[in-house]
N, C-alpha and C positions, 0 to 999 in steps of 0.2 A: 572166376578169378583167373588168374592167371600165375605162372610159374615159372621157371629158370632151369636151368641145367648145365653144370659147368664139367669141366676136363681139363684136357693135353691137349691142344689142336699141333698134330703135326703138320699141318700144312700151312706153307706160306704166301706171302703175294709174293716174293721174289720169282717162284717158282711158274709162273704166268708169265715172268717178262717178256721173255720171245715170241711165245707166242701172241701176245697182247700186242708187239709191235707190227705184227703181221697181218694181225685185224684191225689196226687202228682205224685205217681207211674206210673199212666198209661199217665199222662201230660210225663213224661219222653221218652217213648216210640218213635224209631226213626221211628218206622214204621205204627206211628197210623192214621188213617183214617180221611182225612180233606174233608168236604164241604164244599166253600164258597158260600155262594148266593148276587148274585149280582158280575157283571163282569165290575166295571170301574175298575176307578181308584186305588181304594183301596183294592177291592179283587185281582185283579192281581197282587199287590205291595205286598199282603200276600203272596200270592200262588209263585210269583216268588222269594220272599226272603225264601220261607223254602226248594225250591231248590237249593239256594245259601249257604245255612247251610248245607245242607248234609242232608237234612229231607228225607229218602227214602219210607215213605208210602204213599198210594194214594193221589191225589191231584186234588179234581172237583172242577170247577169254574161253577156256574151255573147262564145264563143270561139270563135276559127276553127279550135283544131286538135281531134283527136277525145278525147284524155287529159284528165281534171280538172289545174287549176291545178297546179304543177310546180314543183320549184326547175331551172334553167336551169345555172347555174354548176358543178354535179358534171357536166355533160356532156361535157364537155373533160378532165375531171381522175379523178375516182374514178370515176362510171361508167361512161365508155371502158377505163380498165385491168382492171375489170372487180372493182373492191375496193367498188362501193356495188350491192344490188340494187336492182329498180326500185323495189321498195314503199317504196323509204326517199325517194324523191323528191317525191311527193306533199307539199303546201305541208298539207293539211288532208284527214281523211279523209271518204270518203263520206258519210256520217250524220251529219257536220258542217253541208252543207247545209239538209239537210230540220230539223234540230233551229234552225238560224238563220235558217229561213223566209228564205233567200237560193234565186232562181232562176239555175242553172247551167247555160248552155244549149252545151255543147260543140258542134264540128263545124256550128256558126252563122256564116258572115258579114256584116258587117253591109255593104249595099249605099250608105247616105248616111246622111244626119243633113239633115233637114226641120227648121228650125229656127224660122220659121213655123208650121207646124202641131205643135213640139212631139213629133217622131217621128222613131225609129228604124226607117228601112225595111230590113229583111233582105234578103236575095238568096232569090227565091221568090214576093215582094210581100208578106207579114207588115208588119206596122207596128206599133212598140212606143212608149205614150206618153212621155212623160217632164215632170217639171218641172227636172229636171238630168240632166245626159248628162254622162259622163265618159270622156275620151278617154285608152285606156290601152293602146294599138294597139303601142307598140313599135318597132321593126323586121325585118328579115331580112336572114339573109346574106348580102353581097354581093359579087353576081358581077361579078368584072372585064370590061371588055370585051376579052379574051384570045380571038383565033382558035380554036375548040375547046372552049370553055367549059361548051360543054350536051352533050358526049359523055358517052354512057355509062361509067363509071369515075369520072369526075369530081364529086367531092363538095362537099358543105358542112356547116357545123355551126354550127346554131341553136336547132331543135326537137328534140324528142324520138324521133318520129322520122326527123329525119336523124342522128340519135348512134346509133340501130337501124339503119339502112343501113350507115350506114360502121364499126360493129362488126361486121356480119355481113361485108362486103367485104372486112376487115382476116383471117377467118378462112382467105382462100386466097393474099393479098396477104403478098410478102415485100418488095419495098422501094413505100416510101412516099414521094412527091415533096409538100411542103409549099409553097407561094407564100404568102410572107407570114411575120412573125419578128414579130409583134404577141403580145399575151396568149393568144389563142385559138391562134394558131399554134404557140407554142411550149408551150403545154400540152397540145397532142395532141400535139404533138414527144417530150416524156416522158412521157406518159398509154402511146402506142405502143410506145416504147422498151421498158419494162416489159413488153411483152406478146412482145418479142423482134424486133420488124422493124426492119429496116436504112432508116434515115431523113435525107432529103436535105432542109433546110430552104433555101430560096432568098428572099431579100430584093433588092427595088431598091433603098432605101434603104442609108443609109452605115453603120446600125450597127441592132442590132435594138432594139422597141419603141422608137424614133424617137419618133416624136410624143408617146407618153405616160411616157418616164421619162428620167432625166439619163444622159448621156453613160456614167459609171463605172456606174449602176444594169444601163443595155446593153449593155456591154462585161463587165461582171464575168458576168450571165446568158448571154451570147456563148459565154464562155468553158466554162462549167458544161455546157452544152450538150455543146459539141464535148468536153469530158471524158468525159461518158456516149455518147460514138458518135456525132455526130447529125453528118451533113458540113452546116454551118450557113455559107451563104456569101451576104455582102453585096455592094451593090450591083452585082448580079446582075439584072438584070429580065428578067421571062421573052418571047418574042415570041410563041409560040403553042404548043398542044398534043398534040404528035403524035397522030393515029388510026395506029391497024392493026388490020385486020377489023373497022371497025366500033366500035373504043372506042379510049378512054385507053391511051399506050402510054408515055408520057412527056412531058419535055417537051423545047421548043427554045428556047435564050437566046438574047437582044439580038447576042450573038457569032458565033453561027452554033452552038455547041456543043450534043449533044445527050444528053439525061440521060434513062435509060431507067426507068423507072415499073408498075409495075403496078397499081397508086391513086394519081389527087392530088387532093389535097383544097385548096380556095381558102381560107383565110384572110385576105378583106380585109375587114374591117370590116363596118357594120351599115349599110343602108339602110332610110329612115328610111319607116313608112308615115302618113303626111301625109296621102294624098290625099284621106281624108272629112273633115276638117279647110280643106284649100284646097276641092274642093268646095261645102263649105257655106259657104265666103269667110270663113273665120276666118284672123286676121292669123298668117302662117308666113314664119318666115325660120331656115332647118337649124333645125325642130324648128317646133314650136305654141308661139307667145307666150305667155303668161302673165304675170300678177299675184304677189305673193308670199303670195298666198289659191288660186292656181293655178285663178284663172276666167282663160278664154280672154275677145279681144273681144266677144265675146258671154256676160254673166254666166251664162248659165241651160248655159251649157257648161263646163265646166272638162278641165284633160287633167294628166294624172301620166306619173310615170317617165321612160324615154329617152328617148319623143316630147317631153317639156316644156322651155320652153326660158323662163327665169326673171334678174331681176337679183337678184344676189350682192353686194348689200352688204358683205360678209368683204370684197371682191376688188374692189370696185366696178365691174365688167361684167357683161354678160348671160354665161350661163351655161346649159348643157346637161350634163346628166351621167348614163353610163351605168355606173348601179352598182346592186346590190341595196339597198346602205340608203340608196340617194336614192328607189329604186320605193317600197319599205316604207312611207317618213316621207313621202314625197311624197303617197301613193295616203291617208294618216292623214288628211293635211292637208286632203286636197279634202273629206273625209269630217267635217270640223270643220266645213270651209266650210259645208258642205249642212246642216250640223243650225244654224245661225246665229252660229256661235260667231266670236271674232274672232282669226285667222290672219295671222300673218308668218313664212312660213317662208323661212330663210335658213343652210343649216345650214352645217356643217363638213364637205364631202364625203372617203370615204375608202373607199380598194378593197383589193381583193386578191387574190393570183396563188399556186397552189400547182405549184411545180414541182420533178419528184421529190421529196425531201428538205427542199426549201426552201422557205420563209414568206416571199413578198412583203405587205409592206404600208404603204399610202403612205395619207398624211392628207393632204390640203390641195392644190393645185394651185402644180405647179412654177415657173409661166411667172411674169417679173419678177422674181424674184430678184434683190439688187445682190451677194449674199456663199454662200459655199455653203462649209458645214462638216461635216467627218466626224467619224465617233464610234466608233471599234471599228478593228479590221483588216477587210479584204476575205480578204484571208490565210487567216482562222479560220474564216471562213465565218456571221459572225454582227457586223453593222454597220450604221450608221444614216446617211442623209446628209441632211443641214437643209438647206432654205433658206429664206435669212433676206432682207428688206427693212426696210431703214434698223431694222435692229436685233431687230424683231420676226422669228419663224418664222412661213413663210407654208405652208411644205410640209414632210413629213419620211418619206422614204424607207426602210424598216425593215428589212433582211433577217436573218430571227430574232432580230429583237430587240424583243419587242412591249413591254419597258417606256418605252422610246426613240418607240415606237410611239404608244400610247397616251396621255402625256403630253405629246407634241407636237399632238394634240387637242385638249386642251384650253386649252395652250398659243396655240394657234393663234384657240383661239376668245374667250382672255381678251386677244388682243393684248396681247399683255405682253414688253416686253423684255429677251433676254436676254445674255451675256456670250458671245461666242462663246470665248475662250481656257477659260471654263468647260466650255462643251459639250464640247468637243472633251478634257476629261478625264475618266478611265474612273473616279476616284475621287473626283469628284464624283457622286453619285447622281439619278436624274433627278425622284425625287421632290423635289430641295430647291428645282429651279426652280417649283416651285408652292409652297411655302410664303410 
C-alpha cells in the first residue's frame, strides 16, 4: 500500500526564479543529457515519458538493485502468496530499452551528485554528465531500533529480492511474528495466511494503520484480520528479539511476555534515501523539496516519487506521498519539465491495499476533516467513509466500493460541495453528485 507524509514545506518555487531563468535555455535543449538515479517506478516513468516526447538526448536510468525496473506493490500481496510469477512484475520488458535508446544500468550506485561539474559520480569513480539529474532514489525498509534486529531470521520487505528471501524462509517457517499493523504488514499478514502459516501480528500503536486511515477503516481491517486467524494485537510494543543458536526465535514485549517465532519480519515503514540530495546541499526536510515543476533548489536537479516532498495546493501544505500514481505522474512531470514544457503538478493522491478478499482504496488525504460520513454497511463488507471540510470531500475511504471510490476523485478534485444526508443514501447514485 501506500502512504503520505505531510509538514511545513519551507521552501518555495519563488526562490528558483533566478536561477531558473538562467537555465531556461539549456532546460530547452532536445538533446540534453539526463541521469536518473534510481530505477523504479518513477525513474523509468521519467525516462520513458521523455522518449514519448521526442526528448532525443541521452537517457541513463541508474539502479542500485540487480532486476530491471519492477512493479513493487505485488510484493506484499500476489507475489508472496505466490498467485503472480515473476515475469509479470517487470514494469517494461527487456527490448524496450535498447528500442528507446534509454541506458539501464542495473546493480549501479550512484556515490554523489557533483553539481558543479554537472556529474553523476558512481561508486567505482565512473562519472556520468548531466544537464538534469533526477532524483528518484526512494527509500528502504526500515529497521527499528529493536535489540535483535539484524539477526539472522529477521526480515524485511521492499525489494525484490527481499520478497525472494522471505518467500523462501516462509517454505520451512510455520508461525510468523509480524511488528507493525501498517499496509505492508498486514498484507503479508494475508498474503501468508493463504499460504497456511499461523500469524502473530503485534502493533504499539492503539488500533492498526494508525497513521494512514480513520479509526472504523482500522478497526473494521482489525477485525477481518483476526477472522481469518491472524492473533492481531494492539498496543503491544515489542522490547527485543529473542536469539537461540544464533537466529531469530521470536519475540519479547514491553511486558516481559514472550511470543515464540520462527520468522519475523519488520514492518515499519520506509526510510527515506536523501542522502545524495543533503550531500550535494539540496534543501531537504522528510523528503527532497521541490517546486510543483519538481526542480529541487538547484533547477538543473529535479527528484520524483517517495523521496519528493512538494506543496499541495488541494490541501494547502507541503506534502509527501508514497504511492505508485504519485511515482508515475510525478516521474511524467520532471520529464515535462526537462523537455521545457510548463508544469504544475498538483494532483489528487490516491492508493491502495489488497487484503485477502478485500479492495481498499482511499482518494484524498484524511487529516482536517470537520464531518465524516458513511455510505454502505461495514456489515456487508462493501462501504465508503468521506471526509468532508466545511462541506466539501477532502478524503474518501472505499472498501469495495470503487464507484464511491472513484467519484470522490473527482469530487475532491472539483471542490464541489456536497449534501452529506445525500451521501450517506444508498439510493442516491454517486454519479448524480457530478452532474
Amino acid at each position: 500500500m501506500d502512504r503520505t507524509r505531510q509538514g511545513v514545506n519551507t521552501f518555495h518555487p519563488a526562490t528558483l526564479s533566478a536561477r531558473a531563468k538562467a537555465t531556461r535555455k539549456a532546460d530547452m535543449k532536445a538533446n540534453s543529457r539526463t541521469v536518473i538515479i534510481g530505477a523504479g517506478q518513477a525513474g523509468l516513468a521519467c525516462a520513458a515519458e521523455l522518449r514519448r516526447r521526442k526528448h532525443e538526448g541521452p537517457v541513463t536510468l541508474v539502479g542500485a538493485e540487480t532486476a530491471l525496473p519492477y512493479q513493487r506493490p505485488p510484493l506484499s500481496k500476489a507475489y508472496l502468496s505466490g498467485e503472480m510469477p515473476a515475469d509479470r512484475l517487470w514494469l517494461k520488458p527487456e527490448a524496450f530499452y535498447e528500442a528507446a535508446d534509454i541506458t539501464c544500468r542495473t546493480n549501479t550506485r550512484a556515490a554523489a551528485i557533483d553539481r558543479d561539474a554537472r556529474q553523476v559520480l558512481l561508486e567505482g569513480g565512473e562519472r556520468l554528465d548531466f544537464d538534469h539529474c533526477v532524483i528518484a532514489t526512494g527509500g528502504e525498509a526500515r529497521r527499528p531500533p529493536i535489540p535483535g534486529a539484524d539477526l539472522p531470521g529477521v526480515h524485511v520487505l521492499r525489494t525484490l529480492s527481499e520478497a525472494d528471501g522471505l518467500s523462501t524462509a516462509l517454505k520451512t517457517a510455520g508461525r510468523i511474528v509480524i511488528i507493525g499493523a501498517g499496509y505492508i504488514g498486514l498484507e503479508v499478514a494475508a498474503s501468508v495466511r493463504k499460504r497456511g502459516h499461523d500469524v502473530v501480528v503485534l502493533e504499539a500503536a492503539e488500533r492498526p494503520m494508525q497513521r494512514t486511515a480513520s479509526p472504523l477503516i482500522g478497526g473494521w481491517f482489525g477485525a477481518l484480520h483476526r477472522g481469518y486467524g491472524v492473533d492481531l494485537r494492539v498496543s503491544e510494543p515489542v522490547a527485543s528479539i529473542i536469539e537461540r543458536e544464533g537466529k531469530a526465535a521470536g519475540v519479547k514485549l514491553a511486558d516481559g511476555e514472550e511470543v515464540e517465532a520462527d520468522l519475523v519480519l519488520l514492518a515499519a515503514g520506509l526510510a527515506l534515501n536523501t542522502r545524495l540530495a543533503e550531500d550535494a546541499g539540496l534543501t531537504c526536510k522528510d523528503g527532497i523539496l521541490t517546486d510543483n515543476a519538481t526542480r529541487t533548489s538547484d533547477p538543473s536537479v529535479l527528484a520524483a516519487g517517495d523521496v519528493a516532498r512538494f506543496h499541495s495546493g488541494l490541501y494547502g501544505r507541503s506534502i509527501r506521498l508514497e504511492s505508485v500514481q504519485n511515482a508515475i505522474e510525478q516521474g511524467k512531470a520532471a520529464a515535462a519539465t526537462i523537455c521545457g514544457d510548463t508544469v504544475h503538478y498538483d494532483p489528487v493522491p490516491w492508493f491502495w491495499s489488497d487484503q485477502y478478499e478485500i479492495k481498499l482504496q482511499i482518494a484524498g488525504l484524511i487529516e482536517g476533516a470537520d464531518d465524516i460520513v458513511r455510505r454502505g454497511d461495514p456489515e456487508l463488507g462493501k462501504f465508503a467513509v468521506f471526509h468532508l471540510k466545511e462541506g466539501r470531500i477532502i478524503a474518501c475511504e472505499a472498501v469495495n466500493a470503487a464507484p464511491e471510490y472513484m467519484a470522490a476523485q473527482k469530487l475532491i478534485a472539483a471542490r464541489r460541495e456536497v449534501d452529506p444526508q445525500a451521501l450517506r443514501n444508498l439510493d442516491v447514485a454517486m454519479r448524480e453528485f457530478l452532474a
